[in-house]
C-alpha positions in Angstrom: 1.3 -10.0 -23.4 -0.7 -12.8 -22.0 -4.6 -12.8 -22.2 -6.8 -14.3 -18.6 -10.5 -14.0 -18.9 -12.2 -12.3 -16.3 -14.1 -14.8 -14.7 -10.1 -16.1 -13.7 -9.6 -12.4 -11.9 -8.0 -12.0 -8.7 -7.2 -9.1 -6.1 -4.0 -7.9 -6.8 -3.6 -9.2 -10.4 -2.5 -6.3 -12.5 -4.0 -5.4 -16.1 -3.0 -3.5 -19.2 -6.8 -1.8 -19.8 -7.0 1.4 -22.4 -3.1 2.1 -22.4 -3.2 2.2 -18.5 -2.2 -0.3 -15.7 -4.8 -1.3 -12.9 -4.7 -3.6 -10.5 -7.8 -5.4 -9.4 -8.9 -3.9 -5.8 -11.7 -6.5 -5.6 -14.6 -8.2 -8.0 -17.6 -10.2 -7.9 -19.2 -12.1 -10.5 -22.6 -11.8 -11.1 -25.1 -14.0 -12.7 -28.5 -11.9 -12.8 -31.7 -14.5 -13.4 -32.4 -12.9 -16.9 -29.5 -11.8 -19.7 -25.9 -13.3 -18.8 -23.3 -13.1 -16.1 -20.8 -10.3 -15.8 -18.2 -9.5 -13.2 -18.4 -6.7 -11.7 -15.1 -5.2 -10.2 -12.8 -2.1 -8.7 -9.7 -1.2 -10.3 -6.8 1.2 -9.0 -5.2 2.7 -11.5 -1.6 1.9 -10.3 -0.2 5.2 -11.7 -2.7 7.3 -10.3 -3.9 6.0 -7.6 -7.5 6.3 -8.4 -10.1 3.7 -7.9 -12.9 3.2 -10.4 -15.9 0.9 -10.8 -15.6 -1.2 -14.0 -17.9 -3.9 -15.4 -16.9 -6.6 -17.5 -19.3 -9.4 -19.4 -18.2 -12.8 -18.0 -15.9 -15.2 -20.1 -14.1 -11.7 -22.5 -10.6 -11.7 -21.8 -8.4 -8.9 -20.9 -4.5 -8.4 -21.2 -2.7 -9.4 -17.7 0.1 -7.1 -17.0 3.4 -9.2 -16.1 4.5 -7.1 -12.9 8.0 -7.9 -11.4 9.0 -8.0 -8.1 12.3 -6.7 -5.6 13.1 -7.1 -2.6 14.9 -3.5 -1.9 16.2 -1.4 1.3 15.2 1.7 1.9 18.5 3.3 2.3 17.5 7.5 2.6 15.4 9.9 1.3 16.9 12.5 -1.5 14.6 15.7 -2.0 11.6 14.2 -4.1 12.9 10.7 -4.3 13.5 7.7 -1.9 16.7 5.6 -2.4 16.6 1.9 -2.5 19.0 -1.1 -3.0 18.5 -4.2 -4.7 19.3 -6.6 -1.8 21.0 -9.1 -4.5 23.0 -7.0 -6.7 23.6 -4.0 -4.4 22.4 -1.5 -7.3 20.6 1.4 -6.1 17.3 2.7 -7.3 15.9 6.4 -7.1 11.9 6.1 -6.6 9.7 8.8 -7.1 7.6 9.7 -4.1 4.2 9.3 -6.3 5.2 5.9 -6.6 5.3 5.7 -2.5 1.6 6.4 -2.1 0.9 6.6 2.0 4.1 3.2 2.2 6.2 6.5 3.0 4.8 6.8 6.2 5.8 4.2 7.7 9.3 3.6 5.9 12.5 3.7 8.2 16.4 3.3 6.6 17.0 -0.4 6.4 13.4 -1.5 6.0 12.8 -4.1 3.5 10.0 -3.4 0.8 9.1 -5.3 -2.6 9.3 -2.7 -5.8 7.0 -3.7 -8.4 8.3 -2.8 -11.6 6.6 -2.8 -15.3 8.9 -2.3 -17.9 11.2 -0.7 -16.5 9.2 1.6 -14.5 8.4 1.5 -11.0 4.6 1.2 -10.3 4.6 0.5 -6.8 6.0 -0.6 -3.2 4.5 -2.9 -1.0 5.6 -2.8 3.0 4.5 -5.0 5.2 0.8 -5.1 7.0 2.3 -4.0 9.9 5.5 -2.4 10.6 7.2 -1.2 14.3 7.7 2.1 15.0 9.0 4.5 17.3 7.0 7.5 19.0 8.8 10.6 18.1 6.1 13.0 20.3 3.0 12.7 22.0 1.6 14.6 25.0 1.5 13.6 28.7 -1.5 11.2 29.2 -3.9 12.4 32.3 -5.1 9.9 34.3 -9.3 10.0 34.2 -9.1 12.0 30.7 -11.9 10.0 28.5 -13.2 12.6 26.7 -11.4 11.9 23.9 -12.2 8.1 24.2 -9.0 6.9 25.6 -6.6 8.2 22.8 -4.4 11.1 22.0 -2.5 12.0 18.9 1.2 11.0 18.8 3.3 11.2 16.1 6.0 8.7 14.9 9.6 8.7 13.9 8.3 8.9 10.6 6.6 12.0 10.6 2.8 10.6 10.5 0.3 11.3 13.0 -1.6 8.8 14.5 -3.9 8.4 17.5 -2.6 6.1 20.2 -4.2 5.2 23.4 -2.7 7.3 26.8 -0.5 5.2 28.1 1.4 5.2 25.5 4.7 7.6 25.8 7.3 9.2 23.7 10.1 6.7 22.9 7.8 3.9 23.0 7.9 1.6 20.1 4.6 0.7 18.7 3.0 -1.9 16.3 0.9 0.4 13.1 -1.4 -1.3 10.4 0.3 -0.1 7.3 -2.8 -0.7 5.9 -5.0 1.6 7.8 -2.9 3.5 9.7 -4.1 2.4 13.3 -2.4 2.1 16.2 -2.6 -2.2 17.0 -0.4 -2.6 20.2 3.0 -1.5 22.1 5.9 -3.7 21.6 
C-alpha cells in the first residue's frame, strides 16, 4: 500500500488509519511561531460515517488507501439492498443501504452513480451535486401566505421531504443539491 505524507493531503483522498478507512473531509496545515508545523484535519470514517478531528505532525506519512471507481445504474431497490449494474460489463451489484448514506434520497431507476470500491467491498456512492426530480406531493400554495417565509414542504418521487418555495406544484420537476438537500430551482 502506497505511503503520501500529510503535508501532500487532499479532500477526498482516502486513508488506511488504525485498521479503518477515512477519507479526508478537509485539512489545514499549521505552522505555530514556536514548536513545528502540523496539519490539522477531519476525517469520515467511510464505513461509519462518522467525522472525527485528527492531528498529524507535518512531513509523517500515512498509508493512502487505493479506492476504485464504477460507473453503475441504479436499476431497483431489493428489501435492504439497492441493485446496480456495471454500465461496461452488464454485471449486477447488490449494495447495502449503509453504504448509500443520505445518496438514497435522491436516487431514481436508471440514474448513473460512481461505486467506490476497496478490496472488494463497497465503501461508497457518489451522485451527482445536483440531480432532477419530480414532486410526488406538496400542498396548494396560498397566495399572500409568508408566514412560513415563502416555502412549504413537498416531498419528492423519492420519498424525501424537502421545503420548496409556493409556487411550486405536484408533478413539477425540480433541481435538489444532493449535497445539502435544498431546493435550487424548477426545471
Amino acid at each position: 500500500m502506497p505511503q503520501i505524507s500529510v503535508n501532500d493531503l487532499k479532500n477526498g483522498i482516502t486513508l488506511e488509519l488504525d485498521n479503518n478507512l477515512f477519507q479526508v473531509v478537509e485539512f489545514q496545515h499549521v505552522k505555530p511561531g514556536k514548536g513545528g508545523a502540523f496539519v490539522r484535519s477531519k476525517i469520515r470514517n467511510v464505513r461509519t460515517g462518522a467525522v472525527i478531528d485528527k492531528t498529524f505532525n507535518a512531513g509523517i506519512k500515512v498509508e493512502q488507501a487505493i479506492v476504485q471507481r464504477e460507473d453503475m445504474q441504479y436499476l431497483y431497490h431489493d428489501g435492504n439492498d439497492y441493485v446496480f449494474m456495471n454500465t461496461k460489463t452488464y454485471d449486477q451489484t447488490n449494495v447495502p443501504e449503509v453504504a448509500l448514506g443520505d445518496t438514497k434520497d435522491y436516487l431514481i431507476e436508471q440514474m448513473v452513480a460512481q461505486i467506490a470500491f476497496y478490496d472488494g467491498e463497497i465503501i461508497g456512492v457518489e451522485i451527482p451535486a445536483s440531480v432532477e426530480l419530480t414532486i410526488g406531493n406538496t400542498e396548494p400554495g396560498l397566495q399572500g401566505d409568508r408566514s412560513s417565509g415563502g416555502t412549504k414542504p413537498a416531498t419528492l418521487e423519492t420519498g424525501k421531504e424537502i421545503k420548496v418555495p409556493l409556487f411550486i406544484e405536484t408533478g413539477d420537476k425540480v433541481r435538489v443539491d444532493t449535497r445539502t438537500g435544498d431546493y435550487m430551482t424548477r426545471v
